[in-house]
N, C-alpha and C positions, 0 to 999 in steps of 0.2 A: 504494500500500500504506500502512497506519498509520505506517510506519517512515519516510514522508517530511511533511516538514514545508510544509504547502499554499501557506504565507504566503509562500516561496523558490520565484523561480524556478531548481528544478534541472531538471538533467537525468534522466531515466529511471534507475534505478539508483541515484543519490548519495542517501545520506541526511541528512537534516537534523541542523544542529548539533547545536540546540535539545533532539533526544531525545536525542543520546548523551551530552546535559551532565547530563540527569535522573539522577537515581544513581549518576552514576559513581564518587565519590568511596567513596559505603558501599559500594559492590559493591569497591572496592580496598581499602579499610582491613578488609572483612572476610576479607582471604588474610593479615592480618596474621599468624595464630596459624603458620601454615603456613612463615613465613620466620623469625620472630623467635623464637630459642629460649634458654632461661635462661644466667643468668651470660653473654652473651656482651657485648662490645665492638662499641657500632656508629659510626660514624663518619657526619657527613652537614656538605651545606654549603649556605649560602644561606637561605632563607627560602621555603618550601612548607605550605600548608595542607593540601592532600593526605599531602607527609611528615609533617608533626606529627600528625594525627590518626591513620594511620599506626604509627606509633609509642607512642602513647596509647594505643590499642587493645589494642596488643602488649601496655602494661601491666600490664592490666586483668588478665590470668594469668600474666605472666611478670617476671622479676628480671631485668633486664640494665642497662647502663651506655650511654649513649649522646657520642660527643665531637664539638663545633660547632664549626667551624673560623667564626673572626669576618665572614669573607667581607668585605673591604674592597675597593675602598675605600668602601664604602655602610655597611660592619658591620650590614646585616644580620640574619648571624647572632647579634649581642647577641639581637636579639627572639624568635628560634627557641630560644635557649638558657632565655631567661627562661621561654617559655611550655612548655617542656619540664619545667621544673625544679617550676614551679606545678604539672605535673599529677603529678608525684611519681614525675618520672624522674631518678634518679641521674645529673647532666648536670656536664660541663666543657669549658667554651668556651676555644678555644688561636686561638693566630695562623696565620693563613695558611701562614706559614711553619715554622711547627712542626708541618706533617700527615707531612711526609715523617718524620720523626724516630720520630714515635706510630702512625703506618698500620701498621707492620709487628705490633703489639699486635692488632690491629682485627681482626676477625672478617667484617666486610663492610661495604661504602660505602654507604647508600641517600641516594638524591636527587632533586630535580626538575628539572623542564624546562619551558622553556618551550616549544619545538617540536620533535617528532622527523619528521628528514628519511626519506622514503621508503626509505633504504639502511637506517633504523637508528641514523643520525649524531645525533649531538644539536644544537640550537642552545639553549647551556645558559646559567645566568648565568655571568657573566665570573669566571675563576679554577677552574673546574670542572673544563677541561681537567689541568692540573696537579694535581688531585687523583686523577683518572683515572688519569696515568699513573703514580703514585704506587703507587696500587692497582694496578697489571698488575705494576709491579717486583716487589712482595712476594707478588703472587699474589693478591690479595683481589679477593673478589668485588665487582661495582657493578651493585647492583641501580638501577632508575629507576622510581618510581612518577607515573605519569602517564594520562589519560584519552586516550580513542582521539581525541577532537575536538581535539587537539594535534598528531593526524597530518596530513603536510602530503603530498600527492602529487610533492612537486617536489624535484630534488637540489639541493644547492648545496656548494660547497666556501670553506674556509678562506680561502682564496688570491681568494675572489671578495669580499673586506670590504663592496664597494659596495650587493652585493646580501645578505649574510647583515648584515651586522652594521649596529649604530646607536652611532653615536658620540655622547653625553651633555657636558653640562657639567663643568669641569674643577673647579667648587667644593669636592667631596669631597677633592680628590686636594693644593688650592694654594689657600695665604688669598690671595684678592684685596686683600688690604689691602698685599701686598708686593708694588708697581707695579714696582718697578725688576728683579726677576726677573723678572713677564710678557714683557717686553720680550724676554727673553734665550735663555723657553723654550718651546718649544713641547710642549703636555702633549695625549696620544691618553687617551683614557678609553673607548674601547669597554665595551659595555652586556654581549654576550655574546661567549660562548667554544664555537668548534666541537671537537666530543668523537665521534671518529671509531667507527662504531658497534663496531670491533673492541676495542675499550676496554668495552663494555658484555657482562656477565654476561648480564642478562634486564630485561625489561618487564615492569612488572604491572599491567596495564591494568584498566579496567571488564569485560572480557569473560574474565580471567586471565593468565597469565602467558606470555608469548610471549618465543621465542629474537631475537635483531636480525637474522637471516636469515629469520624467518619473515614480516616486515612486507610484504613485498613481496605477498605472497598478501592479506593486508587492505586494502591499498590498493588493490586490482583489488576487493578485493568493498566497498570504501567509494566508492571514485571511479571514475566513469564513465572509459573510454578518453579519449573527447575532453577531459576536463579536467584530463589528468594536465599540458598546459602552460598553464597559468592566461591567459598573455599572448596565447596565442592563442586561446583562447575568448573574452577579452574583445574581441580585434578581430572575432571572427564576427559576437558579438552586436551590436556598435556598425553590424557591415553590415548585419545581420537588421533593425535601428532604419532606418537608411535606404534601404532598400527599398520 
């Protein structure tokens, strides 16, 4: 069918990245008008080109306020702040630390992702989680804006770091010019944070807005049965090669 992409070998069914990357972005920033509504408080964290344009769009008709939380220890959120503030969003970037104090103000959470797990889960940037659960104590919604070519057919949990997560350079976090602490400490810097999908409001994907219980029906109509475990399709095809 058109919908698969020739250059990949897939399977029957699966579609190619490559289409669902074509538009996906305009096809989400246009439900902007549909989420964002005047005067409100939106909170967001990280750094998203999908969220800021997003957002942007929102304000092409609409008044609201939006607050950056700095997202460290990378910060960031400075760059999401700036480039909010240039497109003539009334923006205030706070610390980490001060989301739980100002969420309870906030009208709703929107954020990105880097991959959402088949259940819903997120595998978010690092510190997301704690925003998340910020947002379910005072009730606020978290929204996630993200393209469907983010979805991943595969689960993974917290508790499995080896296979969800990537542990980074400790530069951001500790001056290397202070040899005699390295010695003393050992510094974990994980990249992301798993954000369990019961934490999440909705998805607003290229195709629209989807509940995190509804992913499961997308993943059967994006990926084939056999490749819902990646590692064992890779060993088929390594046998199909020697053969």
């Amino acid at each position: 069918s058109s919908g698969i992409n020739a250059e990949w070998p897939l399977r029957p069914g699966t579609i190619g990245r490559k289409d669902l990357q074509e538009n996906s972005q305009s096809n989400i920033i246009s439900m902007a008008l549909e989420h964002i509504h005047a005067n409100e408080l939106i909170l967001t964290y990280g750094h998203s080109n999908t969220v800021r344009e997003f957002l942007l769009h929102g304000r092409k008709k609409r008044n609201f306020r939006v607050v950056v939380c700095e997202s460290g220890p990378s910060l960031i959120g400075h760059k999401m702040a700036k480039e909010l503030s240039e497109g003539g969003i009334e923006t205030t970037l706070i610390a980490d630390s001060a989301a739980f104090a100002i969420i309870h103000a906030v009208n709703k959470v929107i954020i990105g992702t880097h991959t959402i797990m088949a259940d819903g889960a997120l595998r978010a940037p690092n510190g997301a989680h704690q925003i998340t659960l910020a947002a379910e104590h005072f009730s606020v919604p978290v929204i996630v804006c993200a393209a469907l070519y983010k979805l991943s057919p595969t689960h993974l949990c917290s508790y499995d770091q080896d296979a969800f997560n990537k542990m980074i350079g400790p530069e951001n976090m500790l001056n290397f010019s202070n040899t005699k602490l390295h010695s003393k400490v050992l510094v974990s810097n994980p990249e992301f944070d798993y954000v369990p999908s019961d934490l999440i409001e909705l998805f607003i994907t290229n195709t629209g807005g989807h509940a995190p219980s509804y992913l499961y029906r997308i993943v059967s109509e994006l990926y084939h049965p056999l490749d819902n475990d990646l590692d064992n399709m890779c060993v088929e095809e390594l046998d199909d090669e020697n053969t």
